[in-house]
C-alpha positions in Angstrom: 68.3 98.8 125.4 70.6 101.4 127.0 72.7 99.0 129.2 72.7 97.0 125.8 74.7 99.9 123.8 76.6 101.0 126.8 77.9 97.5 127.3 78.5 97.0 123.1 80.1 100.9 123.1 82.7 99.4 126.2 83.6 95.6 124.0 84.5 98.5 121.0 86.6 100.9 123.3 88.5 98.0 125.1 89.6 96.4 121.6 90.6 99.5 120.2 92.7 100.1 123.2 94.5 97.1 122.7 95.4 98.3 118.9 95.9 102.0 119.9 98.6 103.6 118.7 101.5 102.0 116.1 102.1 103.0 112.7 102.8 99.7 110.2 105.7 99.4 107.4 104.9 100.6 104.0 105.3 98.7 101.2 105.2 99.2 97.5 102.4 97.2 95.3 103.7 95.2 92.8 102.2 97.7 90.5 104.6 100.4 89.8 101.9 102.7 88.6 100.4 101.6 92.1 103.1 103.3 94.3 102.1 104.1 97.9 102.0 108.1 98.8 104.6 110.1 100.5 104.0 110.2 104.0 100.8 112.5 105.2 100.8 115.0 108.1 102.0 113.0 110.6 98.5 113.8 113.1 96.9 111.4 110.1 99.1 108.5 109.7 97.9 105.2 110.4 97.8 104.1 114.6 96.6 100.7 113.5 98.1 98.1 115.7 97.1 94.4 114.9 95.0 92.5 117.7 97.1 89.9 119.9 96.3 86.2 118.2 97.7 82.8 118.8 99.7 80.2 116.6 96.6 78.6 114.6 97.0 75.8 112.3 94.0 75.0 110.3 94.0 71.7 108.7 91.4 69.8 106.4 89.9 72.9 103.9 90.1 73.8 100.4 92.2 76.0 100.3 91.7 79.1 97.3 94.9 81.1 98.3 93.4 84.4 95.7 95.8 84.4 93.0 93.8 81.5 91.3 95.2 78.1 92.9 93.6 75.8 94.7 94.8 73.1 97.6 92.6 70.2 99.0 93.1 68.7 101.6 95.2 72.0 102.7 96.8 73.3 105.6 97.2 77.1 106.3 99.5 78.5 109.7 99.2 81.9 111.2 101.4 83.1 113.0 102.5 86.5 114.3 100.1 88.1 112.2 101.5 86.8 109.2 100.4 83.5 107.0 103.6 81.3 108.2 102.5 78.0 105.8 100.2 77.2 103.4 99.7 73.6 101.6 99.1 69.9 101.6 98.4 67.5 104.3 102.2 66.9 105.0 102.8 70.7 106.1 104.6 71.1 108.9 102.7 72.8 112.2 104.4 74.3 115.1 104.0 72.5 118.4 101.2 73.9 120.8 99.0 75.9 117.9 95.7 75.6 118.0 94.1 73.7 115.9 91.1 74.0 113.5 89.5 71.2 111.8 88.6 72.3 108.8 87.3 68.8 106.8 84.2 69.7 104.1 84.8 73.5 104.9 86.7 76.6 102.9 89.5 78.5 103.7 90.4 81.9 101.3 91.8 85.2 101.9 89.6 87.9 103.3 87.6 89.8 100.5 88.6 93.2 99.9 85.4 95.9 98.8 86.8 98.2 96.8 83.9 100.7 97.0 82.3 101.5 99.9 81.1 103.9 102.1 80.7 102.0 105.1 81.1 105.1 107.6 80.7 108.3 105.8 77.1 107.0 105.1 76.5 105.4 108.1 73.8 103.3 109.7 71.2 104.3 110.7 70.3 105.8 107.1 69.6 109.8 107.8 70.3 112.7 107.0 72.7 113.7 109.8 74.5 110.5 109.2 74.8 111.7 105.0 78.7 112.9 105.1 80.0 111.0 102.0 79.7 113.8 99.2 80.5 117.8 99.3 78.8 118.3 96.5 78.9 122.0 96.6 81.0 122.4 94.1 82.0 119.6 91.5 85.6 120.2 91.7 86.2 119.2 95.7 89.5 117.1 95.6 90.5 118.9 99.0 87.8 117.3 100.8 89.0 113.6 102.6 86.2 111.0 103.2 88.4 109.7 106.2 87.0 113.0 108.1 83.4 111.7 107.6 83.8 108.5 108.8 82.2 106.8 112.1 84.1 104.0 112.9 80.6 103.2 115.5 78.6 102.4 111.5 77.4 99.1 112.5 78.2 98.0 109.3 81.7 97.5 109.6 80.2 94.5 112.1 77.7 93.1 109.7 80.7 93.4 106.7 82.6 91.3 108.9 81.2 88.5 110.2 77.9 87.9 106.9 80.2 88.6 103.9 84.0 87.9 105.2 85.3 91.8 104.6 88.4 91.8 106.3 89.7 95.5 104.3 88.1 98.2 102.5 88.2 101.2 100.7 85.8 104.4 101.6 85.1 106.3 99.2 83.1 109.7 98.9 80.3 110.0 96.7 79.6 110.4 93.0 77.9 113.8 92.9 81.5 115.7 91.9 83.7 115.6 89.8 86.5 115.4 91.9 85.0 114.3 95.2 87.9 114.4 97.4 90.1 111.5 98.8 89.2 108.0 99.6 90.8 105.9 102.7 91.6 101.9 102.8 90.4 100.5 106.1 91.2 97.4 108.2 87.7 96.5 109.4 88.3 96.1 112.8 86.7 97.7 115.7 88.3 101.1 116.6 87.7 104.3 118.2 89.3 106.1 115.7 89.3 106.3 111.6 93.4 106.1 112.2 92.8 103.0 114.3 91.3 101.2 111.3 93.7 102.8 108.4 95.8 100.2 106.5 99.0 100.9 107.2 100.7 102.0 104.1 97.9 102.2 101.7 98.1 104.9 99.5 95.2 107.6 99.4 92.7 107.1 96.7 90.9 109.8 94.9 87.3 109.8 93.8 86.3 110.9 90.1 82.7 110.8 88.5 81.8 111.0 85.1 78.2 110.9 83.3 74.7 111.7 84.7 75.8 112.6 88.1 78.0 115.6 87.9 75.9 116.8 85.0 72.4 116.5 86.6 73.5 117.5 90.3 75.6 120.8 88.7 73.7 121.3 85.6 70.4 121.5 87.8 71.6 124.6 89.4 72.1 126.1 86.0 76.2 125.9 85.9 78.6 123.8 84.7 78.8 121.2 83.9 75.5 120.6 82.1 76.7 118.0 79.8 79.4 115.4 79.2 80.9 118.0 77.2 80.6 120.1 79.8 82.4 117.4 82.6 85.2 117.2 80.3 85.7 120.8 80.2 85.7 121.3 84.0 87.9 118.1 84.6 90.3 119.7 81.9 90.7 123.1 83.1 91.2 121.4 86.3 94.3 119.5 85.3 95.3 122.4 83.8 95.6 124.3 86.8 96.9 121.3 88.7 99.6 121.2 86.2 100.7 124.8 86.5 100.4 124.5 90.4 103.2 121.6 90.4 105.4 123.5 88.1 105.0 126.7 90.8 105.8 124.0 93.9 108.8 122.9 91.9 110.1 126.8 91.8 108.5 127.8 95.1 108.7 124.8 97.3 107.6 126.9 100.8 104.0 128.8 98.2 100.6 128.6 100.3 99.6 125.5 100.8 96.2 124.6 98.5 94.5 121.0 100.0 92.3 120.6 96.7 95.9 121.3 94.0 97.6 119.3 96.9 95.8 116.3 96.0 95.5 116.3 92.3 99.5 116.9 92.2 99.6 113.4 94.0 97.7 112.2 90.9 100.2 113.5 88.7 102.8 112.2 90.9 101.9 108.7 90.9 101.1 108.4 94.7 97.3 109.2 95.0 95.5 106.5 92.8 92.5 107.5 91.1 89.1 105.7 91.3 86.6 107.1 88.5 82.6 106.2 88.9 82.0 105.8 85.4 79.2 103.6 83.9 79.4 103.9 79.8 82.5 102.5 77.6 83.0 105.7 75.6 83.1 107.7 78.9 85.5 105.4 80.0 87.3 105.7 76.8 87.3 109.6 76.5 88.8 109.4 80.5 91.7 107.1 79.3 92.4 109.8 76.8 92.6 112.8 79.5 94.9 110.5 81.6 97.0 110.0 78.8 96.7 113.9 78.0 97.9 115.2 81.5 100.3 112.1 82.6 97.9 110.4 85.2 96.9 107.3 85.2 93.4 105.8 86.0 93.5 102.3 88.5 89.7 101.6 88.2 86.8 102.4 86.9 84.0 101.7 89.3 80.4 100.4 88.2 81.7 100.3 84.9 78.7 98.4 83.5 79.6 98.8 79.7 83.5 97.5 80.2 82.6 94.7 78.1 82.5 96.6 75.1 86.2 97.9 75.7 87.4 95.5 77.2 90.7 95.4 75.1 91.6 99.2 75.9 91.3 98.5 79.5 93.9 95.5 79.6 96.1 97.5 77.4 95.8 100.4 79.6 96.3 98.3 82.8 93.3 99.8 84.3 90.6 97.5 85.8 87.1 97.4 86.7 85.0 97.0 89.5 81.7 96.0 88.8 78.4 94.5 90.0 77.2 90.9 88.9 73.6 92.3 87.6 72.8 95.9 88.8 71.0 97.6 86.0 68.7 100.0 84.5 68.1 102.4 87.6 69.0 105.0 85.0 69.8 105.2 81.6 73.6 104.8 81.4 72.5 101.5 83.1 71.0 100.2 80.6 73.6 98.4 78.2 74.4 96.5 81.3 74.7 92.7 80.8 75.0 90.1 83.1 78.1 88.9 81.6 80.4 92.0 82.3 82.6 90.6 84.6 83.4 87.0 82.8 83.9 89.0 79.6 86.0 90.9 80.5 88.3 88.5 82.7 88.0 86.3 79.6 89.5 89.4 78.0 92.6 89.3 79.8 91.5 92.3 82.0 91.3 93.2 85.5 88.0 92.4 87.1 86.7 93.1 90.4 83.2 92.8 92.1 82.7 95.4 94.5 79.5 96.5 96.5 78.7 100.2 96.4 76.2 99.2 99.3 75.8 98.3 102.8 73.9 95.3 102.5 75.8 94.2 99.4 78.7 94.5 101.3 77.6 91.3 102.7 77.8 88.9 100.3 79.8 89.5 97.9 81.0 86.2 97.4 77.2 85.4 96.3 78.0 88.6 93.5 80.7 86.8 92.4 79.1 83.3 92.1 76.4 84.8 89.5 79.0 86.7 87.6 80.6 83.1 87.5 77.2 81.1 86.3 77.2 83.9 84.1 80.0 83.2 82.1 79.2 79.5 82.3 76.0 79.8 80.2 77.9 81.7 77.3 80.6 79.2 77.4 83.3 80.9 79.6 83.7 78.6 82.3 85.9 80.2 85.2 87.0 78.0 87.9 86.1 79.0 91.3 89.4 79.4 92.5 90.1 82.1 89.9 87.2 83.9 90.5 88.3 84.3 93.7 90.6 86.6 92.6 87.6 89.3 91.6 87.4 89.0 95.5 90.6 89.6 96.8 94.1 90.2 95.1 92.7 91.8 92.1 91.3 94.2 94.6 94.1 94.5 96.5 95.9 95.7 93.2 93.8 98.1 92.4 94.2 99.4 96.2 98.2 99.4 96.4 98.1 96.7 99.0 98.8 93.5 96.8 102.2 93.0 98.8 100.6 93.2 101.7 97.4 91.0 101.3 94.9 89.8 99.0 96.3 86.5 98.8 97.5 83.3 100.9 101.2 83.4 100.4 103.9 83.7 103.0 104.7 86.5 105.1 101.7 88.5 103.7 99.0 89.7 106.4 96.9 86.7 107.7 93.5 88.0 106.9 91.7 84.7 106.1 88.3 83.7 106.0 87.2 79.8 107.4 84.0 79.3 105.3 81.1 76.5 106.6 80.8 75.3 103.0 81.5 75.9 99.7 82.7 79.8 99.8 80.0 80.7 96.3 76.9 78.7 98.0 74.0 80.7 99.4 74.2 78.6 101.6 77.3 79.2 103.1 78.5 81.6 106.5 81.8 82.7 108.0 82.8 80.5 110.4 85.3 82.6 111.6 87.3 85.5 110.3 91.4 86.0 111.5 92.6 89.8 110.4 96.3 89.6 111.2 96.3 86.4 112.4 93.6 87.7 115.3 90.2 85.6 115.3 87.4 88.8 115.5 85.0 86.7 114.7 83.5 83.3 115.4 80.2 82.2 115.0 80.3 79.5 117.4 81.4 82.0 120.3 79.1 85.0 120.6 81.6 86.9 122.8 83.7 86.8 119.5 81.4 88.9 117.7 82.0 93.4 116.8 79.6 95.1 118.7 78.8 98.6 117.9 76.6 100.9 120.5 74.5 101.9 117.9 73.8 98.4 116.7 70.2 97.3 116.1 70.1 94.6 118.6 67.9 91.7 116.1 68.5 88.4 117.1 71.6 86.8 116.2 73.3 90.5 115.8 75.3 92.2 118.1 75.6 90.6 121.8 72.1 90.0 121.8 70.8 86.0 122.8 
């Protein structure tokens, strides 16, 4: 077992080292309220550098390119990292690629987990690898998850090459209010959280609203207590956030403060906030304190009752990310339905299914195919090529990165899945996984697999036979 995890822990440190140390261009989403932040301290900018990859021409698939078309019979080029053609039969492919026939098989983007925290609650599951929530205080915006996570979780692997996750977002957990910033990752193997940071992704921030705050706080008899109580707290907060900006405006060399540091990103548009939030009138009464102290909310996360304001979330621009049929584990979980996520597409919001768990993680495209039979029993029939988008570009709006990837089209990032089969079967596998146009994984060549050194070693995981 030891010269198994040495030998994995040496695979991980030679393909970081070949991605060491370049930071990427920024670019702005296509959302304005989705702008990317200012540049950080410079010691945590992104040192993501893209693995070398070839000239690849895969010909044959369906093609779902994310934003909701579809192409038989398709072709799709990568090339210097970038998607260099996408289309019919008759497209055009540079001499000497390499070739993938793709006939009866799938081709889409990469899917994008929104929430996760891959990393900051690593594998294995104890308590000294529990680093996702600093939940001594509910007000910790100061805190950043990207300081918690191990990029060794062997779940970044198992995300990879079982469910297709070529990009993610960690997030801290739900027992604050404010719980700190989140971080969007490239899952690639790298020694360092920096090696894996999408380069020019905006920092997220983490918000919770309901049961958690209330019953983690409340239980150690201070506030908040109640819902009335969480607003109260997340008020006075903005408050003081408020006054600190107008300060930094007069005073631009004050003491630094991390925590008023991030929340005046908020209020500047360039930290994007992320709020857990199960119940519509929650959701509702959040909208409102956005609206009150000039924020704006990009998601709401769990979001189980967003079909019964599904309306004031399209008009608001603000979308959710939500499971297919997780329910009832407590009691704002239980006005959960089945058919959130067609509803509120159908609505002419943005959906988005997202895990919230390492194992979910994994197949996500299965999350998505429910959500989709779903909507098909109550009459709203989705076509599989849309629903794709719950997978990938919707995501990648929510996350800044839409420019970047998220969808097929020329010149963005080439992080593409090759599926075995029909992308929403159970059925179905990776065949192999590009990020930037570099194949990191393929299942018919085990030395093309991610390896950590703290991987379990089961059959057909890891480097073992």
């Amino acid at each position: 077992m030891r010269r198994h995890l040495l030998a994995g822990f040496a695979s991980v440190s030679l393909l970081a080292a070949c991605s060491a140390n370049s930071e990427g261009p920024k670019t702005a989403s296509s959302d304005p309220a989705a702008a990317p932040a200012k540049a950080p301290d410079p010691v945590y900018v992104s040192t993501y550098k893209p693995y070398p990859g070839v000239v690849t021409a895969i010909t044959g698939a369906t093609i779902f390119d994310g934003e909701g078309a579809r192409i038989d019979n398709g072709t799709i080029v990568l090339a210097d990292g970038k998607v260099a053609a996408v289309g019919g039969a008759d497209t055009s492919i540079p001499d000497g690629a390499t070739r993938y026939d793709a006939a009866g098989k799938w081709v889409t983007p990469g899917i994008i987990d929104v929430h996760s925290h891959l990393g900051a609650y690593a594998s294995p599951g104890v308590d000294a690898q529990s680093d996702g929530n600093e939940a001594t205080s509910p007000v910790r915006p100061e805190v950043w998850v990207e300081h918690s996570v191990w990029p060794q979780d062997p779940g970044f692997g198992r995300a990879l090459v079982n469910g297709g996750v070529t990009a993610l977002q960690i997030l801290p957990g739900s027992a604050n209010l404010f719980g700190g910033r989140s971080v969007t990752l490239k899952n690639v193997p790298a020694r360092t959280v920096q090696g894996m940071k999408f380069p020019g992704a905006p920092y997220g921030m983490k918000m919770a609203c309901g049961e958690n705050p209330k019953r983690v706080y409340g239980g150690r008899n201070q506030m908040p207590q109640t819902r009335m109580g969480n607003m109260a707290v997340n008020r006075q907060t903005w408050m003081r956030a408020q006054d600190y900006k107008r300060k930094l405006a007069k005073e631009p060399n004050m003491a630094r403060d991390l925590a008023m540091e991030t929340l005046v990103g908020v209020l500047d548009g360039e930290i994007l906030v992320h709020n857990h939030c199960y119940r519509a009138d929650e959701m509702a009464v959040v909208m409102d304190m956005a609206k009150e102290f000039g924020y704006k909310v990009t998601a709401f996360h769990h979001a189980v009752e967003s079909y019964k304001i599904a309306d004031l979330l399209r008009e608001n621009g603000v979308c959710s990310a939500m499971w297919a049929d997780w329910w009832g584990f407590k009691m704002e979980a239980y006005d959960a339905i089945n058919e959130n996520i067609p509803l509120v597409h159908n609505a002419g919001a943005c959906a988005i299914v997202h895990s919230d768990d390492a194992n979910g993680i994994q197949r996500l495209n299965q999350e998505a195919a429910k959500a989709m039979g779903d909507g098909r029993r109550i009459g709203i029939n989705i076509s599989p090529e849309i629903a794709w988008t719950w997978l990938s570009y919707n995501p990648a709006k929510a996350l800044g990165i839409d420019r970047q990837t998220g969808s097929l089209k020329l010149g963005k990032m080439a992080d593409v899945v090759l599926w075995n089969g029909d992308p929403f079967s159970v059925y179905t596998r990776p065949e192999r996984v590009w990020i930037d146009g570099a194949m990191l994984y393929d299942a018919n060549d085990p030395k093309r697999r991610p390896v950590s050194d703290f991987e379990l070693g089961q059959p057909g995981e890891g480097d073992v036979k």
